[in-house]
N, C-alpha and C positions, 0 to 999 in steps of 0.2 A: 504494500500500500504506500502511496509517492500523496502527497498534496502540490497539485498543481495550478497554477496562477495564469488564469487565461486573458490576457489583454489585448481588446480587440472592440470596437466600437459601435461591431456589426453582430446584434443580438442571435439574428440567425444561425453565423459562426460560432457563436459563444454556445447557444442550445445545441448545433450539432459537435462540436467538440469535449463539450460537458456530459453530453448525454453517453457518449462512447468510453470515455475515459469513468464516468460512474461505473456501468455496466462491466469494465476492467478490473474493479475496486477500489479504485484510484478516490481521494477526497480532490472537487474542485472548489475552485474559487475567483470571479470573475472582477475585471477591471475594466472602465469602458471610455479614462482616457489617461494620457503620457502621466500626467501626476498624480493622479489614483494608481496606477501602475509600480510607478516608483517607490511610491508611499507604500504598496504592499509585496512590491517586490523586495524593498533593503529591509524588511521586519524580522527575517530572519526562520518566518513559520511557513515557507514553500522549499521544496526540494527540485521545483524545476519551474520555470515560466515560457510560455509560451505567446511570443510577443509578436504584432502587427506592425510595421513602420507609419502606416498613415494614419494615425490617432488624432483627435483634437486635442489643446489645449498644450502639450508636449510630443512629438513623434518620437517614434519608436529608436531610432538612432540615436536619438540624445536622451532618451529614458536610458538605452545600454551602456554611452557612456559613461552617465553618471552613477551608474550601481558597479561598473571597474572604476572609475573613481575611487567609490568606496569600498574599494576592497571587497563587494558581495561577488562569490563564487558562486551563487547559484546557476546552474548552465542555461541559456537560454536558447531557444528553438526561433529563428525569425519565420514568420509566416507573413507574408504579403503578396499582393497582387502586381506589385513589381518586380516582370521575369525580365530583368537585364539583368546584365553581369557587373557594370558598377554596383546596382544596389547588395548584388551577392558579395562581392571585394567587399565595399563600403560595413556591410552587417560583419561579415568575418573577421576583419580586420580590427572592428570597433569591440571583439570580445564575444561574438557570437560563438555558439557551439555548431549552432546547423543553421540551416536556410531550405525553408521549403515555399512553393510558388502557392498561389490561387490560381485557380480550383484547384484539390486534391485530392488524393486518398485516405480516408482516417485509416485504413491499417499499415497504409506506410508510413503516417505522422505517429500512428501504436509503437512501431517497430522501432526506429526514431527514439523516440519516448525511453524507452527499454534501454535502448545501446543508449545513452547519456546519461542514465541510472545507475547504468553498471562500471559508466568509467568515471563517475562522482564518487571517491571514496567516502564523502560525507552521507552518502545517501543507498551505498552497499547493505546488502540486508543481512543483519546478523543470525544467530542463532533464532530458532523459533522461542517468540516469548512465552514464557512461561510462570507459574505462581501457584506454589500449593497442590490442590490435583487437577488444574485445569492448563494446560498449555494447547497451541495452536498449530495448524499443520499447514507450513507458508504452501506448499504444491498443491495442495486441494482445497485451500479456502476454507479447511474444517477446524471443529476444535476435538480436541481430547478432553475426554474429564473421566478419570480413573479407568482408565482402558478403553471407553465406550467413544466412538467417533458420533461425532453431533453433527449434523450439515448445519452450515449459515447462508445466510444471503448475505450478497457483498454489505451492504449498509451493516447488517450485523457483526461482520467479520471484524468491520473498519470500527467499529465502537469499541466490541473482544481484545483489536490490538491495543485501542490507545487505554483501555482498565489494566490489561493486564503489564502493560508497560508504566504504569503510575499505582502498581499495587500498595494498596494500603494506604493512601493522598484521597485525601477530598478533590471531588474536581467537580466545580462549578456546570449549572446547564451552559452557560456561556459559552466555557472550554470545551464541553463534547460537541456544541454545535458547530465551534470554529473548526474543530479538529475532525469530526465527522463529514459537518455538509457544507463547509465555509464559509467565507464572511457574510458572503451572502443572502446566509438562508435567513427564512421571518424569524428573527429572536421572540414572537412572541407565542412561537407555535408550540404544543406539548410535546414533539417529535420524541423529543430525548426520553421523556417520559414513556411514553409508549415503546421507547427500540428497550430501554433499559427494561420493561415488562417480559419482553421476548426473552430478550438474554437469562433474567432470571426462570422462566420456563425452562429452558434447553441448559441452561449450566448448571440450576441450582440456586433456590431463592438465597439459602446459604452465605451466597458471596456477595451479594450485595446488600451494602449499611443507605440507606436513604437519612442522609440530615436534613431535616426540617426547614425549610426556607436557604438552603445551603448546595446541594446538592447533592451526588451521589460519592461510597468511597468502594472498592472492589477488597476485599476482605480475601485473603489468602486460606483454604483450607485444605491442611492435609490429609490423606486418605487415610479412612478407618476413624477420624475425629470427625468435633461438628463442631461447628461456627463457635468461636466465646463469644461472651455476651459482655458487652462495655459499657459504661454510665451515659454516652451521646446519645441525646434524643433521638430517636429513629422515628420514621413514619413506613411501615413496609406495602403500603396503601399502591 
């Protein structure tokens, strides 16, 4: 699972490049001009963006300057509707990882995606996460919990990795929803609430602590034991 930063002005491109890369497992999160871009590209919570040169308010050329400026290594993928070869020189030279045209293929822009993932050592995938009796199985998208494999759907997968990588932390609706569905999504929707319902089905109410006006925490349990029980108000509602 990668969080990736679509900036591009053209909602069209943005729904079909979001919708592909969800369906991947991928978390997105969209930007629709040069300094909305920048401002979410140098944050530091995207492992890849995927940038348009003809933006309003900043173009795409000097959104990438200024994130090598600052020293953000995140790789960036130019996509634009400018097939000359200055513009390809111009984006490569300026700190680009790749340059793809308009119109394209989303599974060659997939493929793409994948190869700059893997040659991102900040963004190489480690060990499958794990906590307790419940860890993840990065090739089939599944979980484990005491031997027994569980299917997920990508959304659910993509919540599984970021609990079980902040095991035992409170984490804000805020934070599952940046880190789930990005910045983008309606903050005011109960999504979290409902995906975190599933997950307790399929893993084990168990594991998850609900604090009260607070959020959720994912509780570590080892097999053959059962949850302790802590003084934090809980709601398991």
């Amino acid at each position: 699972m990668a969080r990736i930063l679509i900036a591009d002005d053209e909602p069209r491109i943005v729904a079909f490049i979001g919708k592909g890369l969800r369906a991947a497992g991928h978390t997105t999160s969209s930007a629709g001009d040069g300094i909305q871009a920048l401002d979410y590209g140098s944050s530091g919570e995207f492992d890849l963006l995927i940038l348009d040169i003809g933006m309003p308010r900043m173009d795409g050329l000097s959104v990438l300057t200024a994130l090598r400026d600052m020293k953000c290594t995140v790789p960036v993928i130019v996509l634009t509707a400018r097939d000359s070869l200055p513009d390809a020189l111009a984006a490569l030279d300026g700190g680009a990882d790749d340059y793809m045209s308009k119109p394209f293929r989303f599974e060659e822009l997939l493929s793409r995606i994948r190869l700059r993932l893997r040659e991102n050592p900040a963004t190489q995938e480690a060990a499958a996460p794990a906590s307790g009796d419940v860890r993840l199985d990065m090739d089939l998208r599944s979980a484990i919990v005491r031997g027994r494999s569980v299917q997920l759907t990508a959304r659910e997968f993509a919540m599984a990795h970021v609990f079980l990588d902040h095991a035992g932390k409170l984490l804000s609706r805020e934070q599952l929803l940046s880190r789930v569905w990005g910045y983008d999504f309606d903050g005011a929707s109960n999504v979290v609430d409902v995906y975190v319902g599933y997950l307790r089905a399929k893993l084990g109410p168990e594991h998850f602590q609900s604090v009260r006006g607070a959020g959720y925490r994912f509780t570590p349990v080892e097999a053959g034991t059962e949850a302790a029980t802590g003084s934090t108000p809980v709601d398991h509602g």
